[in-house]
TILUM-626228 format. One line per field, with one value per residue: x, y, z of N, C-alpha, C, O in turn; residue in three letters; residue number from 1. Coordinates in nm, 2 decimals. Atoms other than C-alpha are relative to their C-alpha. Example, Ala and Ser with C-alpha at 12.3 -4.5 7.8 and 13.67 -1.06 7.14 Angstrom:
<pts>
n_px <- 0.09,-0.09
n_py <- -0.12,-0.11
n_pz <- 0.00,0.00
ca_px <- 1.23,1.37
ca_py <- -0.45,-0.11
ca_pz <- 0.78,0.71
c_px <- 0.09,-0.08
c_py <- 0.12,0.11
c_pz <- 0.00,0.08
o_px <- 0.19,-0.03
o_py <- 0.12,0.22
o_pz <- 0.07,0.09
code <- ALA,SER
pos <- 1,2
</pts>
This chain:
<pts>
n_px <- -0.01,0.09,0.11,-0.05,0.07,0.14,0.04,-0.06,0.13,0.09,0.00,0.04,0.08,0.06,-0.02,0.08,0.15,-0.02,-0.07,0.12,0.09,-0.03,0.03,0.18,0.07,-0.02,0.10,0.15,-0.05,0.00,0.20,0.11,-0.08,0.09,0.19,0.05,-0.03,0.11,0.11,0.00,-0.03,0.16,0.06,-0.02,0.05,0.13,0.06,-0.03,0.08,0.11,-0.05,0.03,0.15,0.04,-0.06,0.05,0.10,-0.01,-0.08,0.17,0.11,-0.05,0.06,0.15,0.07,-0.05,0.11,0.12,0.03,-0.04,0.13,0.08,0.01,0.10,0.11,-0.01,-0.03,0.18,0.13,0.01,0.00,0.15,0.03,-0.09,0.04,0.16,0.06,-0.02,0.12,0.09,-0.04,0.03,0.14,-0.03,-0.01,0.09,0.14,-0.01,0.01,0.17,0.11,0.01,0.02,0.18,0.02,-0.02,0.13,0.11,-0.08,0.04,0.16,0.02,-0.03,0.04,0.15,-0.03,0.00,0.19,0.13,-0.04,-0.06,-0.09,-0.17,-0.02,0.07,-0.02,-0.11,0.02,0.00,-0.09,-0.10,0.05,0.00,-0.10,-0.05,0.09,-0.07,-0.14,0.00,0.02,-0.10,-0.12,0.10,0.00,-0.15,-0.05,0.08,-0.06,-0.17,0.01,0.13,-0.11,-0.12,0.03,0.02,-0.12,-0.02,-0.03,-0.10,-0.11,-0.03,0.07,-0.13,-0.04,0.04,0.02,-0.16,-0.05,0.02,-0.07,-0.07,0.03,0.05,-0.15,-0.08,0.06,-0.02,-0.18,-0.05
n_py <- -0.14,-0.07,0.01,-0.12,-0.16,0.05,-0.04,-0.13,-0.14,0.03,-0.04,-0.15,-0.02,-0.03,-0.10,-0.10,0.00,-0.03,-0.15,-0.06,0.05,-0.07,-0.12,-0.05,0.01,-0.15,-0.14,0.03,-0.09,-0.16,-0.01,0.00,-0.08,-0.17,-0.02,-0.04,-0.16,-0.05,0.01,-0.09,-0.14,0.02,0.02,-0.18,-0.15,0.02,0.00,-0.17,-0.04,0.00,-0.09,-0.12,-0.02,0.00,-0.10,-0.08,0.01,-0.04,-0.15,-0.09,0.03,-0.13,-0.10,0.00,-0.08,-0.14,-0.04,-0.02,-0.10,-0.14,-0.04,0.01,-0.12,-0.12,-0.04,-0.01,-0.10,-0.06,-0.03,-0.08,-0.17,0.01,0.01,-0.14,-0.08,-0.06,-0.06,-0.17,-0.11,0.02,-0.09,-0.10,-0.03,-0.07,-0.14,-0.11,0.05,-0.07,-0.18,-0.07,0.02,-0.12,-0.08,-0.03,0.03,-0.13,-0.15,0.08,-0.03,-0.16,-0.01,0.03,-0.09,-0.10,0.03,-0.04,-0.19,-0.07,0.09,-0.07,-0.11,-0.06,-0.01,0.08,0.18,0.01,0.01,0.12,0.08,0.04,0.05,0.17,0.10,0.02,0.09,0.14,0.00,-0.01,0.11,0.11,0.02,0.07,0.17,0.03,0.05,0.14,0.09,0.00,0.08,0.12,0.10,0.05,0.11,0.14,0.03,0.06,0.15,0.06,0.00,0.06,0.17,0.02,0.02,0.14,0.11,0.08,0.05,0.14,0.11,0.02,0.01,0.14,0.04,0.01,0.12,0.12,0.01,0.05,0.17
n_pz <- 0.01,0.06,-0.14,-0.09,0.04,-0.05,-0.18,-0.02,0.10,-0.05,-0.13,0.03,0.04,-0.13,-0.06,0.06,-0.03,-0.09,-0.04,0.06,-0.12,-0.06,0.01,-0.02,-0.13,-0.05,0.11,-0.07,-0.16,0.05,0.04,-0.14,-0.04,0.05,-0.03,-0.15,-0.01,0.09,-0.06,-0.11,0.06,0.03,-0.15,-0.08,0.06,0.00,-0.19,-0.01,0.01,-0.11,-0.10,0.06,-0.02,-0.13,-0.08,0.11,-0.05,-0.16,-0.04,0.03,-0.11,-0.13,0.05,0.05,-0.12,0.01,0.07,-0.10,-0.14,-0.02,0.02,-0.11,-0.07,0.06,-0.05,-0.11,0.01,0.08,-0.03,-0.09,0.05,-0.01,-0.13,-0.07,0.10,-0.04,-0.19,0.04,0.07,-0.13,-0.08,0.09,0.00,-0.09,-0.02,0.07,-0.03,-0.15,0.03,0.06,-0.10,-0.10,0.02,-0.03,-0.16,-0.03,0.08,-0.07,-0.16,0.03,0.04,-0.10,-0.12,0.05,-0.01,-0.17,-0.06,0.10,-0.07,-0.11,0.01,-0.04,0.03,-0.05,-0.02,0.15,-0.04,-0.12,0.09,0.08,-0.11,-0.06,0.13,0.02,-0.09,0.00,0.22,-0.01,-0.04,0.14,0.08,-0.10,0.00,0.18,0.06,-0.09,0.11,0.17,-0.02,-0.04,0.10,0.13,-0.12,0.01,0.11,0.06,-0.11,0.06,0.12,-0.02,-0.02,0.15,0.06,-0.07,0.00,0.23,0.04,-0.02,0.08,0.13,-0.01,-0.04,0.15,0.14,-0.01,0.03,0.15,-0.04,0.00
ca_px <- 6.24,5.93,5.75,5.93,5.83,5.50,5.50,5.63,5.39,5.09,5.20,5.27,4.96,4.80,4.99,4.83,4.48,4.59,4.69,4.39,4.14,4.34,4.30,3.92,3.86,4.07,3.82,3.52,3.67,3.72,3.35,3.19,3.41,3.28,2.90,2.92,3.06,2.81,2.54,2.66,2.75,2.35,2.25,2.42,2.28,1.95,1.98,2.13,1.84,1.61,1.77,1.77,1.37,1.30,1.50,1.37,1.00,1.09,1.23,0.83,0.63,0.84,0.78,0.42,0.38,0.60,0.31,0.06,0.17,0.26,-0.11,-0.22,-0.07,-0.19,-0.53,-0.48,-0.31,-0.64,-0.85,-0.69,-0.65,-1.05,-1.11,-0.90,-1.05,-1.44,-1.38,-1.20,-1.54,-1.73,-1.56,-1.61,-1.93,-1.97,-1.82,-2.00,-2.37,-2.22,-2.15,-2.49,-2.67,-2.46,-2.54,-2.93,-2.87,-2.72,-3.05,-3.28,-3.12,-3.12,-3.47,-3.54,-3.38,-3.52,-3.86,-3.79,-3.70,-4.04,-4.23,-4.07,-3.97,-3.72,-3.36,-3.24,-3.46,-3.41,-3.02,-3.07,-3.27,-3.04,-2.77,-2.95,-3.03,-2.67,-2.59,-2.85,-2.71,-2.38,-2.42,-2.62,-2.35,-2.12,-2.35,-2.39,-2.02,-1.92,-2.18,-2.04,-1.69,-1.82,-2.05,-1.73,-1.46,-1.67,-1.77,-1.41,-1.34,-1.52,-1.42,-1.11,-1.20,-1.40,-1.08,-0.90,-1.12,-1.14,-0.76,-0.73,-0.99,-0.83,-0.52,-0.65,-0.80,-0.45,-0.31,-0.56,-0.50,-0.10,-0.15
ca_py <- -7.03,-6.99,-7.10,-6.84,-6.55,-6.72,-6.67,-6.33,-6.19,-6.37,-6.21,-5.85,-5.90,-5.97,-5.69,-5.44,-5.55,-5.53,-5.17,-5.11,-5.25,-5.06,-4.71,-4.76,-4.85,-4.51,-4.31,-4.48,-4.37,-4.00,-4.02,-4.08,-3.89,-3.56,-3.69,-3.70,-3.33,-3.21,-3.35,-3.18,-2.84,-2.89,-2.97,-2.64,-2.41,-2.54,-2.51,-2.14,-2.09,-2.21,-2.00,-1.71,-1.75,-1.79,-1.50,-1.31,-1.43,-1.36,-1.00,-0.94,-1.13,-0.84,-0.60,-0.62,-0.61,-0.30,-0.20,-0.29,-0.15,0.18,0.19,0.10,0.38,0.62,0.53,0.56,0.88,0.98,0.90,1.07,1.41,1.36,1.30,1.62,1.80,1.73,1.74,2.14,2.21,2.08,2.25,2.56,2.53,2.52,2.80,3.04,2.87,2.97,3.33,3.34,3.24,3.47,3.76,3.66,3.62,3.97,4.17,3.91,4.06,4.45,4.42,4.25,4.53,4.80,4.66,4.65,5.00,5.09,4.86,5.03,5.33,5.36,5.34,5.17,4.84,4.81,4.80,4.55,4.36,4.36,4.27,3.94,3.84,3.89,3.69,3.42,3.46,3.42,3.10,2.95,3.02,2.88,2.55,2.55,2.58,2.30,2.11,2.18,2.09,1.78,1.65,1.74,1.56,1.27,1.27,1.29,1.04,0.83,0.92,0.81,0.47,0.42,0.49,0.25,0.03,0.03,0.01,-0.28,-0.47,-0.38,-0.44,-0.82,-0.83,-0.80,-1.03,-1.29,-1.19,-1.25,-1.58
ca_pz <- -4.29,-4.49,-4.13,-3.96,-4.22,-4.18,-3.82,-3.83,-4.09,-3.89,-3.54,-3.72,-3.84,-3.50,-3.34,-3.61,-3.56,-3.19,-3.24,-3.46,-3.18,-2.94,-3.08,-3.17,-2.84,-2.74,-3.03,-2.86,-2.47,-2.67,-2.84,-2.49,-2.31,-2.55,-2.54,-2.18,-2.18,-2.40,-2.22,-1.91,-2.09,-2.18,-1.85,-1.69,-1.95,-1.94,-1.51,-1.58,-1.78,-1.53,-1.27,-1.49,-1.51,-1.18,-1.05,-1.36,-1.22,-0.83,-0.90,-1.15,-0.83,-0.57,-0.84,-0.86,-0.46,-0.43,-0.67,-0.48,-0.15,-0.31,-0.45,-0.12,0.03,-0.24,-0.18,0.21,0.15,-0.06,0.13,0.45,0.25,0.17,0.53,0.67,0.37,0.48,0.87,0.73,0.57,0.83,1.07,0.83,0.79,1.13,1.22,0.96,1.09,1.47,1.32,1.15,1.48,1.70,1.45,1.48,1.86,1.89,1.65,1.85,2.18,2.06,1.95,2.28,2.46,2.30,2.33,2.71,2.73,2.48,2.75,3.05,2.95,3.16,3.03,3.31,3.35,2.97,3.06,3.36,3.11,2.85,3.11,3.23,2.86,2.76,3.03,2.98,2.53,2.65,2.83,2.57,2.31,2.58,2.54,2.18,2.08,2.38,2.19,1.82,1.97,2.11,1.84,1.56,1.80,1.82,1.44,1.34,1.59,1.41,1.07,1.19,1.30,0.97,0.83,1.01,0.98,0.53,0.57,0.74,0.56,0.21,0.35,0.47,0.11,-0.07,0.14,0.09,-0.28,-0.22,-0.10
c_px <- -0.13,-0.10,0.02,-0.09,-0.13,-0.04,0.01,-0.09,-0.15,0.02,0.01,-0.14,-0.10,0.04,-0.02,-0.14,0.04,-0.04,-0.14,-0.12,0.02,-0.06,-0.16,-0.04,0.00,-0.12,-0.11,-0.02,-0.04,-0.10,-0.06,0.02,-0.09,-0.10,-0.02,0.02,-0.10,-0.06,-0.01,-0.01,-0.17,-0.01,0.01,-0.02,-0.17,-0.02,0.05,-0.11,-0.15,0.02,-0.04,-0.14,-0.06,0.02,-0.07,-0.26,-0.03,-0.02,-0.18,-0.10,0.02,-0.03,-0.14,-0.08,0.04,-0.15,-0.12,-0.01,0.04,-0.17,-0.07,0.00,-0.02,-0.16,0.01,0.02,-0.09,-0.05,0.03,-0.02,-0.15,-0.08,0.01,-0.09,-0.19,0.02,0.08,-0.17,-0.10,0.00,-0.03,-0.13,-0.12,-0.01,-0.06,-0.15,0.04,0.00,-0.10,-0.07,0.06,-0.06,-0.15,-0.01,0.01,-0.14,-0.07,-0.01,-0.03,-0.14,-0.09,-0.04,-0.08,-0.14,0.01,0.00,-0.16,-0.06,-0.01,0.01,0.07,0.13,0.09,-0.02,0.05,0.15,0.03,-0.03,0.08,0.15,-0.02,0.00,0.10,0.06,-0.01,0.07,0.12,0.02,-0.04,0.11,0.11,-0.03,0.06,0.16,0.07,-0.06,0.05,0.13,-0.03,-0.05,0.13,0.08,-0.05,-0.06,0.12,0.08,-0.04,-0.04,0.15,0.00,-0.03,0.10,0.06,-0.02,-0.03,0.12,0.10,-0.08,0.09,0.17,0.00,-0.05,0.14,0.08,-0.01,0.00,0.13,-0.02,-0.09
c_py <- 0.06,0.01,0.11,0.13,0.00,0.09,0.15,0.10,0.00,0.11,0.16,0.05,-0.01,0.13,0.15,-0.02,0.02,0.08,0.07,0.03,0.08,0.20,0.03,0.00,0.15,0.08,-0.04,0.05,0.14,0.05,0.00,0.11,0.16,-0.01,0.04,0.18,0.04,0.00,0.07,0.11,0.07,0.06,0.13,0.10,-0.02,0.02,0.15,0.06,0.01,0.10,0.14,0.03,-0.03,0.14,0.13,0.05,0.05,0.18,0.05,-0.02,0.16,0.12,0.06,0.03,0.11,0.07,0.02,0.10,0.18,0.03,0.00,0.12,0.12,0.01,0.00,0.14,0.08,0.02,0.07,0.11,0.00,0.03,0.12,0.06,0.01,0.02,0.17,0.05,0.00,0.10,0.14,0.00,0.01,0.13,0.13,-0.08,0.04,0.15,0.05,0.00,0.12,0.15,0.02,0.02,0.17,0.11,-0.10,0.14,0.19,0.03,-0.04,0.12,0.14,0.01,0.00,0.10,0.04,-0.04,0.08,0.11,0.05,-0.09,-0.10,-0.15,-0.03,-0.04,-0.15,-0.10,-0.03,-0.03,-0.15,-0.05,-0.02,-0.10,-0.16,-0.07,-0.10,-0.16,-0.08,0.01,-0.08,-0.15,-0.05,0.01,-0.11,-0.13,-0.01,-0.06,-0.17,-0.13,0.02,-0.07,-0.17,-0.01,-0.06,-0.09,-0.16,-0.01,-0.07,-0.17,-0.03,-0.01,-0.10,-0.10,-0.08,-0.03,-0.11,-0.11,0.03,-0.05,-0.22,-0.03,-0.02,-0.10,-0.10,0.00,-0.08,-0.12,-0.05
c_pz <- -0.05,0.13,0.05,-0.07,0.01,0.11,0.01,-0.03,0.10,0.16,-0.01,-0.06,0.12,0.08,-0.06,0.03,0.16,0.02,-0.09,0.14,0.08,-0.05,-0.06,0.14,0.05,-0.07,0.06,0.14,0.00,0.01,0.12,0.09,-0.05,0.03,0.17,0.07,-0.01,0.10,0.13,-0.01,0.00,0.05,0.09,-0.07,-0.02,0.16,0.00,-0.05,0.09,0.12,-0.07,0.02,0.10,0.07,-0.09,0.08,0.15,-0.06,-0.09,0.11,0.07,-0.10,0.02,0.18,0.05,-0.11,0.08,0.13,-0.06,-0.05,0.09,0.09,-0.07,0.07,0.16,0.05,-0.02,0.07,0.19,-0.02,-0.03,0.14,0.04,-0.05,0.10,0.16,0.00,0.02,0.03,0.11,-0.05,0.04,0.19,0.08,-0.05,0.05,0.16,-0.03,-0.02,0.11,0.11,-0.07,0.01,0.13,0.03,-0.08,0.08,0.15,-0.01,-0.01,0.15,0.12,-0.03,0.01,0.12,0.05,-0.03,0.14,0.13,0.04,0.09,-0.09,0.02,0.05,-0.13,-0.05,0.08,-0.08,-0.06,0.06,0.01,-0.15,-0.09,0.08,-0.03,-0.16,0.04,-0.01,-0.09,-0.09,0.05,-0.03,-0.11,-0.07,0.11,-0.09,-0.12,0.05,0.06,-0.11,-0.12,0.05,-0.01,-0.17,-0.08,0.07,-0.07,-0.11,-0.04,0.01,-0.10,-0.10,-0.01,-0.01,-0.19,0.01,0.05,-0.07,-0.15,0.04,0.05,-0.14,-0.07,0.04,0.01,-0.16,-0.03,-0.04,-0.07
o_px <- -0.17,-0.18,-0.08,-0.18,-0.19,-0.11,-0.07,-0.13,-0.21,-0.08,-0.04,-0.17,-0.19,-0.05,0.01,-0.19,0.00,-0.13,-0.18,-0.16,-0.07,-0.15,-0.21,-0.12,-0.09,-0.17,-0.18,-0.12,-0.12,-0.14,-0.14,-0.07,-0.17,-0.15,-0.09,-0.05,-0.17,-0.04,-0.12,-0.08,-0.21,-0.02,-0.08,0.00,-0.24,-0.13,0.01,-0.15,-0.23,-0.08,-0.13,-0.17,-0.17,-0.07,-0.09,-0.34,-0.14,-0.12,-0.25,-0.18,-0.07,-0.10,-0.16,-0.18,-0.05,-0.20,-0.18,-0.09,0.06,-0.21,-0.17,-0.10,-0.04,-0.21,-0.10,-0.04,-0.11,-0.10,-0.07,-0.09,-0.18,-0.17,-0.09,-0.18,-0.25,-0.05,0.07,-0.22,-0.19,-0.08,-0.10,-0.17,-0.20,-0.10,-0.07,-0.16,-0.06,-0.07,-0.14,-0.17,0.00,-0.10,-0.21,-0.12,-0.09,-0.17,-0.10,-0.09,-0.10,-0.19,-0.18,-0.13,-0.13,-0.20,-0.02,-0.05,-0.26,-0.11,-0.12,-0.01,0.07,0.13,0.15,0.06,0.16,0.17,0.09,0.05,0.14,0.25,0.05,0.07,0.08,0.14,0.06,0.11,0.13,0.07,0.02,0.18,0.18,0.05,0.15,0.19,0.16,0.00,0.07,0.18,0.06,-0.04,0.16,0.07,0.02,-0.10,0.13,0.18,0.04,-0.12,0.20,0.07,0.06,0.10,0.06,0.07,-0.06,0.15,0.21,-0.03,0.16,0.22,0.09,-0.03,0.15,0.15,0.08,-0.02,0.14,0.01,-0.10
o_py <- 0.17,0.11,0.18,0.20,0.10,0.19,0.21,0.20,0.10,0.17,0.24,0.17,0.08,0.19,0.25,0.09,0.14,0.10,0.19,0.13,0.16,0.26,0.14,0.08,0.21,0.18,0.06,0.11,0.20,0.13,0.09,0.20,0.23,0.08,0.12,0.24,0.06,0.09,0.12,0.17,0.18,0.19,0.19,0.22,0.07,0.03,0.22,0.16,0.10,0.15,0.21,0.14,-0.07,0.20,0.24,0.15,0.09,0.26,0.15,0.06,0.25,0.21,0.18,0.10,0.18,0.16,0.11,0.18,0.27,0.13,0.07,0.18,0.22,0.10,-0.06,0.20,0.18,0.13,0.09,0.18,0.09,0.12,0.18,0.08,0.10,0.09,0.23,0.14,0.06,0.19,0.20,0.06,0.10,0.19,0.22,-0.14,0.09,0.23,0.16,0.07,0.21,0.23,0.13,0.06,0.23,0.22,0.00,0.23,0.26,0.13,0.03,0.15,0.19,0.12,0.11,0.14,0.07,0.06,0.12,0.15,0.17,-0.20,-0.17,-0.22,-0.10,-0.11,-0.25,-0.19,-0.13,-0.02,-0.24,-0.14,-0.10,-0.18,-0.25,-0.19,-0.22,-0.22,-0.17,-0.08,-0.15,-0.24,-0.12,-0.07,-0.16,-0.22,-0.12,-0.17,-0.25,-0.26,-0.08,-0.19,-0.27,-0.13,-0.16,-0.13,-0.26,-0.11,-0.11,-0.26,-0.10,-0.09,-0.17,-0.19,-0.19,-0.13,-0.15,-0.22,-0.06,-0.10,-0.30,-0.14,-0.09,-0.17,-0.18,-0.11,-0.19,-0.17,-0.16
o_pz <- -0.01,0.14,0.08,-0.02,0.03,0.13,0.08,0.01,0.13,0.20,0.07,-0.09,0.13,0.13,0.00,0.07,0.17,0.10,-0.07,0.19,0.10,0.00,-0.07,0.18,0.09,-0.01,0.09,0.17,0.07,0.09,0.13,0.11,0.01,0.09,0.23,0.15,0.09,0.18,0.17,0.07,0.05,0.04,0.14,-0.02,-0.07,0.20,0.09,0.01,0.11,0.16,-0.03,0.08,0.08,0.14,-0.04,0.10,0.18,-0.04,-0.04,0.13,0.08,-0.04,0.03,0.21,0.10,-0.05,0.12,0.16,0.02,0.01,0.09,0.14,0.00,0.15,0.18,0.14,0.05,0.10,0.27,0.06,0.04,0.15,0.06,0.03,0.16,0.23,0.11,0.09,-0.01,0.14,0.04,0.14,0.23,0.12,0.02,-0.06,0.22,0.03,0.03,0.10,0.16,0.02,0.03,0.17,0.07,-0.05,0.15,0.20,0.06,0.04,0.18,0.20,0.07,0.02,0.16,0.16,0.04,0.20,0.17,0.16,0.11,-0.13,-0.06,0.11,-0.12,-0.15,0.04,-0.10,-0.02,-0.01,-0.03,-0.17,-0.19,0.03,-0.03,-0.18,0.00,-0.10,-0.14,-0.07,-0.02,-0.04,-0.14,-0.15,0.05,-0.14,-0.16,0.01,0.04,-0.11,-0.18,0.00,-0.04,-0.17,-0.15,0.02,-0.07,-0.13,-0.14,-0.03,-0.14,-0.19,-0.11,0.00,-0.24,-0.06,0.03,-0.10,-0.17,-0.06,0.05,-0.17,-0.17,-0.03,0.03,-0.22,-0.09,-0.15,-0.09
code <- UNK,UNK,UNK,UNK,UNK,UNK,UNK,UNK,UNK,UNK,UNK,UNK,UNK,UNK,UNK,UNK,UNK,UNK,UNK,UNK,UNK,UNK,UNK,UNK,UNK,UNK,UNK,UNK,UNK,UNK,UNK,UNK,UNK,UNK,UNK,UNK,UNK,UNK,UNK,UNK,UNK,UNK,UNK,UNK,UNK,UNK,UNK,UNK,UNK,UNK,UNK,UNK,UNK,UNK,UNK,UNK,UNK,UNK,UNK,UNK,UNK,UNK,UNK,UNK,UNK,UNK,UNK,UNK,UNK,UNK,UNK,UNK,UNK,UNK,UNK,UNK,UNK,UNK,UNK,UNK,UNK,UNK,UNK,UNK,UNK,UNK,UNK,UNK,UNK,UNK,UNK,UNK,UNK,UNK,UNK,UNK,UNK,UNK,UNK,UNK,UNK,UNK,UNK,UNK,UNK,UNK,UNK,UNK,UNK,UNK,UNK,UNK,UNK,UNK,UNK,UNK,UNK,UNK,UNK,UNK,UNK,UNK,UNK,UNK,UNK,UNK,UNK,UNK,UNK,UNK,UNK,UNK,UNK,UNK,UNK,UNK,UNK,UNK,UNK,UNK,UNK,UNK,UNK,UNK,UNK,UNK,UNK,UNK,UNK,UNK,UNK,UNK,UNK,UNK,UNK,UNK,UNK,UNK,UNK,UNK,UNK,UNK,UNK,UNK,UNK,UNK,UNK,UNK,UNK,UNK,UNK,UNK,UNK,UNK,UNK,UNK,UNK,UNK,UNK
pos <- 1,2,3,4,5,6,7,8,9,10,11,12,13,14,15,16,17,18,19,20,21,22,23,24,25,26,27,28,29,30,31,32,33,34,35,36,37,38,39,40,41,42,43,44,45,46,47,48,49,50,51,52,53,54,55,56,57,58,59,60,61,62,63,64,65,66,67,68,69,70,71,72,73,74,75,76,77,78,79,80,81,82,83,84,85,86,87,88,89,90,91,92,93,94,95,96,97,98,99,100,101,102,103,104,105,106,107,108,109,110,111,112,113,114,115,116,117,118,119,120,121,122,123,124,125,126,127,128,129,130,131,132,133,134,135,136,137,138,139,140,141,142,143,144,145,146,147,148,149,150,151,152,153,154,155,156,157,158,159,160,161,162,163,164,165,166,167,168,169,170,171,172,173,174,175,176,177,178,179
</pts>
């Protein structure tokens, strides 16, 4: 009998350490089990942060060229209204320097005529003259403003290309900046 309670106590005593063994093992399964969590929980808030600052960094890159191309087309804008502006006051000027020559053309021409008549003293030759030298006036002015329209036309012609031509190299310069 004493063997038996022997045996009894010895095998409830194995089947406690059993159950002991058993349920660290389970708390050690548990323990891993959470670390391994964790570490993933980490892992996806450190890859959301990385994401975050990427997209954070994309959206200042796109910022910054929206910047650029709108400065680009400021100065483009500039420097067309500049352009318009001097081939205006060109044009202008121009036109008052054609006014001032026809007004010298017309007292040149009176004085002409008048001296024609003085010279002639007749009335009518003086007439006839001043007929032919309005004629002859005319034609030159005819010249001289075909000429001013030809010589501004091809100026702002190429003002234009000159144009054209800063706004595509600056525009080859920003995108050699870009990349």
């Amino acid at each position: 009998r004493e063997a038996e309670a022997k045996a009894a106590e010895e095998a409830a005593e194995f089947a406690r350490q059993e159950e002991e063994e058993r349920k660290e093992a389970e708390r050690r399964r548990q323990a891993k089990r959470q670390h391994v969590l964790e570490v993933r929980k980490a892992k996806e808030a450190e890859e959301r942060r990385e994401q975050e600052l990427y997209m954070q960094e994309q959206a200042a890159q796109e910022q910054a060229v929206l910047e650029r191309k709108r400065k680009h087309q400021e100065t483009v804008e500039r420097l067309r209204a500049e352009r318009e502006k001097a081939e205006r006051d060109e044009w202008e000027r121009l036109q008052k320097e054609e006014a001032a020559w026809e007004e010298e053309r017309r007292e040149r021409k009176r004085k002409r005529a008048e001296e024609l008549a003085r010279k002639k003293g007749e009335e009518r030759e003086a007439m006839e003259a001043e007929f032919r030298a309005q004629e002859l006036e005319e034609e030159e002015v005819r010249l001289r403003r075909r000429a001013n329209r030809e010589r501004h036309a091809r100026e702002a012609q190429e003002r234009r290309e000159e144009e054209a031509r800063e706004q595509q190299e600056q525009y080859e310069r920003e995108q050699r900046e870009e990349a």
